[in-house]
C-alpha positions in Angstrom: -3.3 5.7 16.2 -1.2 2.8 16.7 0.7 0.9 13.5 -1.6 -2.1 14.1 -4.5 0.0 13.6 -2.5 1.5 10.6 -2.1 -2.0 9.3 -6.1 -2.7 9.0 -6.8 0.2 8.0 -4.7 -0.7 4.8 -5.5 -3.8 4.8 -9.3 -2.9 4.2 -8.3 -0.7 1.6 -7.0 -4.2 -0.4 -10.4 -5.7 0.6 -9.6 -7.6 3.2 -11.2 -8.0 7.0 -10.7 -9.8 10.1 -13.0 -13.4 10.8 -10.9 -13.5 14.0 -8.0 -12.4 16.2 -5.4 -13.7 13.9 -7.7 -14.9 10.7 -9.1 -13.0 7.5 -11.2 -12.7 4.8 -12.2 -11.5 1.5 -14.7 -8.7 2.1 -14.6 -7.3 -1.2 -12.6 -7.5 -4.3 -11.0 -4.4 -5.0 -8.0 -6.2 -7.4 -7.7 -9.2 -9.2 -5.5 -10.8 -6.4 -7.0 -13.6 -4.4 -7.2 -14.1 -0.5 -3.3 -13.8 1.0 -2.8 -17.3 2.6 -0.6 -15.5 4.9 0.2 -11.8 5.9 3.3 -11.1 7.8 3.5 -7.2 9.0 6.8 -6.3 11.0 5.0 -3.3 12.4 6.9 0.0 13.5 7.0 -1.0 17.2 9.2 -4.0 16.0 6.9 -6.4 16.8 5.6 -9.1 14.5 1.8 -10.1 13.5 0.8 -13.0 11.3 -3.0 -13.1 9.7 -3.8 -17.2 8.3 -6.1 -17.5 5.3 -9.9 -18.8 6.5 -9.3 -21.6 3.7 -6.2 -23.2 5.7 -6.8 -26.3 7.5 -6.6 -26.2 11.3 -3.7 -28.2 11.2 -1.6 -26.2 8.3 -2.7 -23.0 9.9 -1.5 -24.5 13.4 2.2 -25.7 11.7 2.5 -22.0 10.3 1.3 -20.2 13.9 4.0 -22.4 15.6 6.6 -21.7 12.8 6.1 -17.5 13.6 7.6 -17.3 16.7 11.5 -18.7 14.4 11.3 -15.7 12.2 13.4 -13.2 12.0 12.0 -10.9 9.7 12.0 -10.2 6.8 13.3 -13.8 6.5 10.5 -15.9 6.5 12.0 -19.4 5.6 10.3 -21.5 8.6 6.9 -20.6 7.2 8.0 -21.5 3.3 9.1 -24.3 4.3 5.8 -25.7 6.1 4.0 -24.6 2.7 6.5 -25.7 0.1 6.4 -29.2 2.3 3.0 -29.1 1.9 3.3 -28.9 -2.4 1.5 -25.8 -2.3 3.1 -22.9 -4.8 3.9 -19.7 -3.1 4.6 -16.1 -4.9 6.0 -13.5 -2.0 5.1 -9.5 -2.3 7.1 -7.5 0.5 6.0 -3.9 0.7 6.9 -0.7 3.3 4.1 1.2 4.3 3.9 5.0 5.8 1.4 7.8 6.6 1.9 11.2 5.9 2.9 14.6 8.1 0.3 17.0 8.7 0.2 19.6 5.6 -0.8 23.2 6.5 0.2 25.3 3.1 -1.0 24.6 -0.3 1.5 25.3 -3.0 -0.4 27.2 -6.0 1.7 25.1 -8.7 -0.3 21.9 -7.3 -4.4 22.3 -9.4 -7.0 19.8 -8.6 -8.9 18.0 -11.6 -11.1 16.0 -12.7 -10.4 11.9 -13.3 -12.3 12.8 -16.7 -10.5 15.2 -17.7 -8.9 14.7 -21.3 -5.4 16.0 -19.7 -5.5 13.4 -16.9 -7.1 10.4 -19.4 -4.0 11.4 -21.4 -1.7 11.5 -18.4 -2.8 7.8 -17.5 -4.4 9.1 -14.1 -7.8 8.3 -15.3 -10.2 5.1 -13.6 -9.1 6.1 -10.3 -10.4 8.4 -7.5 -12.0 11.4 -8.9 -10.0 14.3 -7.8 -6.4 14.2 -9.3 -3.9 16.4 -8.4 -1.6 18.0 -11.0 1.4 19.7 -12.1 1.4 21.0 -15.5 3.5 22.5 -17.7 2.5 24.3 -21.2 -1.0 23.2 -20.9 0.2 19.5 -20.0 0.3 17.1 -17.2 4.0 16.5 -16.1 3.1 15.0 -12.6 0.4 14.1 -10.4 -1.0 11.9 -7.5 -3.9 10.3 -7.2 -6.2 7.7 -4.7 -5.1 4.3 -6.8 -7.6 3.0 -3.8 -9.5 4.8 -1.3 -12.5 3.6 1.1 -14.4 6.3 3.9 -11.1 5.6 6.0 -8.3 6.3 4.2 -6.4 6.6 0.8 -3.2 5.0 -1.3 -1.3 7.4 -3.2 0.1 6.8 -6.7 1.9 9.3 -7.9 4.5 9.7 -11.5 6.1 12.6 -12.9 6.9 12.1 -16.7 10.6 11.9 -16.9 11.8 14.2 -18.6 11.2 16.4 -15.5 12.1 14.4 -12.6 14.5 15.4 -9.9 12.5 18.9 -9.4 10.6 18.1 -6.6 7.3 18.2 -8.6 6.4 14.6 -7.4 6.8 16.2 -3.9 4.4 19.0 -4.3 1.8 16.6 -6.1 2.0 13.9 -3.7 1.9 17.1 -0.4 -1.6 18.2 -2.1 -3.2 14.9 -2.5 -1.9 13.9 0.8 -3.5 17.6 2.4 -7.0 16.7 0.7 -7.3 13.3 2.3 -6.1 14.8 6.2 -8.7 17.9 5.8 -11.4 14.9 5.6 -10.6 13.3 8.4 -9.2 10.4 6.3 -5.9 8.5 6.6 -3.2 8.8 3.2 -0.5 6.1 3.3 2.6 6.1 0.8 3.6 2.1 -0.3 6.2 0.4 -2.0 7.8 -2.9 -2.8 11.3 -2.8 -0.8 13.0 -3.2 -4.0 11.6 -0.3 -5.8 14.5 2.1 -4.7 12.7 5.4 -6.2 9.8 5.1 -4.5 11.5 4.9 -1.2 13.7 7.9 -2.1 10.5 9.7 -3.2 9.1 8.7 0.3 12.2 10.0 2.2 11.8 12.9 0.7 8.2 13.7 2.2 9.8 12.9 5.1 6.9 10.5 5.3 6.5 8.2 8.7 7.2 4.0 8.4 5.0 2.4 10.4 5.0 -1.0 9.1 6.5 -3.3 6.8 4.2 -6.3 4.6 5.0 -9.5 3.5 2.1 -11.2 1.4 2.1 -15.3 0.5 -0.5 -15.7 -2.0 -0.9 -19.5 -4.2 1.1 -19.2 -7.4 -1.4 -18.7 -10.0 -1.6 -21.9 -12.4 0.9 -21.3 -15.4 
């Protein structure tokens, strides 16, 4: 599988589908976050692809596709400035996105439970997928992973260790079993971060996970 194919696969996962080559829509509203106007993905093959909001005008979506080809990612002034001289408020989100390895041993400190489980309500992990996977300690939750989204294709991973017990490689282990669940089903688990969150992109270094793209959302500034 290609890193474009990677890219709409996550892309559904945040509700979003195609309603043409270089268009898309809201399918379904898995957040509280509206329709991107834009979504820039610098994909692993260094190439760059642009999806427009189906709300743009032909003519602001046509001042945007010409302004792609400047960019030199991830600075993506040309497009800002069409929108900004268009008085339309902008927030920016950029995000790295990576698969997982193949997994072939379960560790035994790694258990699988239940998203109603009083230990994982307690832990925070509750509301999400149903099968959490855990690291405890005493009787208590000190890490897991869980699907913060997942659809029939594929699966997000969250995963915290409480911090007292960081820097153990228990986040490793949690995130290596959730990841092995979602692979013996056939179904894609990506790993994703904002570029500034500097943890995250350790932890994701040290799954020796695989970039294959990189995301930069433009959504409206929500009314203050």
């Amino acid at each position: 599988m290609d890193s474009l194919a990677y890219l709409r696969l996550q892309m559904g996962l945040e509700g979003i589908g195609l309603a043409g080559e270089h268009t898309i829509k809201q399918v379904t509203r898995v957040t509280s976050e509206e329709l991107p106007l834009m979504l820039l993905a610098h994909l692993s093959e260094r190439n760059l692809i642009a999806y427009f909001s189906e709300f743009l005008s032909f003519d602001l979506r046509a001042q945007l596709s010409q302004r792609v080809s400047y960019i030199r990612f991830p600075k993506i002034e040309p497009v800002l400035d069409v929108l900004n001289s268009h008085k339309i408020d902008i927030d920016t989100g950029h995000y790295k996105t990576y698969i997982f390895p193949p997994y072939t041993e379960a560790d035994p400190a790694v258990t699988c439970l239940s998203g109603h489980d009083p230990k994982v309500q307690s832990f925070g992990f509750d509301g999400f997928a149903e099968q959490v996977y855990v690291i405890e300690n005493k009787g208590r939750i000190i890490s897991a992973c869980v699907s913060v989204r997942e659809d029939k294709n594929c699966g997000e991973a969250w995963v915290y260790t409480d911090p007292a017990y960081r820097r153990r490689g228990l986040a490793k282990k949690a995130a290596g079993a959730w990841a092995r669940s979602l692979i013996s089903i056939g179904k894609v688990p990506f790993y994703s971060h904002k570029i500034e969150n500097l943890p995250s992109a350790r932890l994701a270094a040290a799954l020796q996970l695989q970039p294959v793209f990189e995301e930069i959302s433009i959504t409206q500034a929500s009314s203050r």
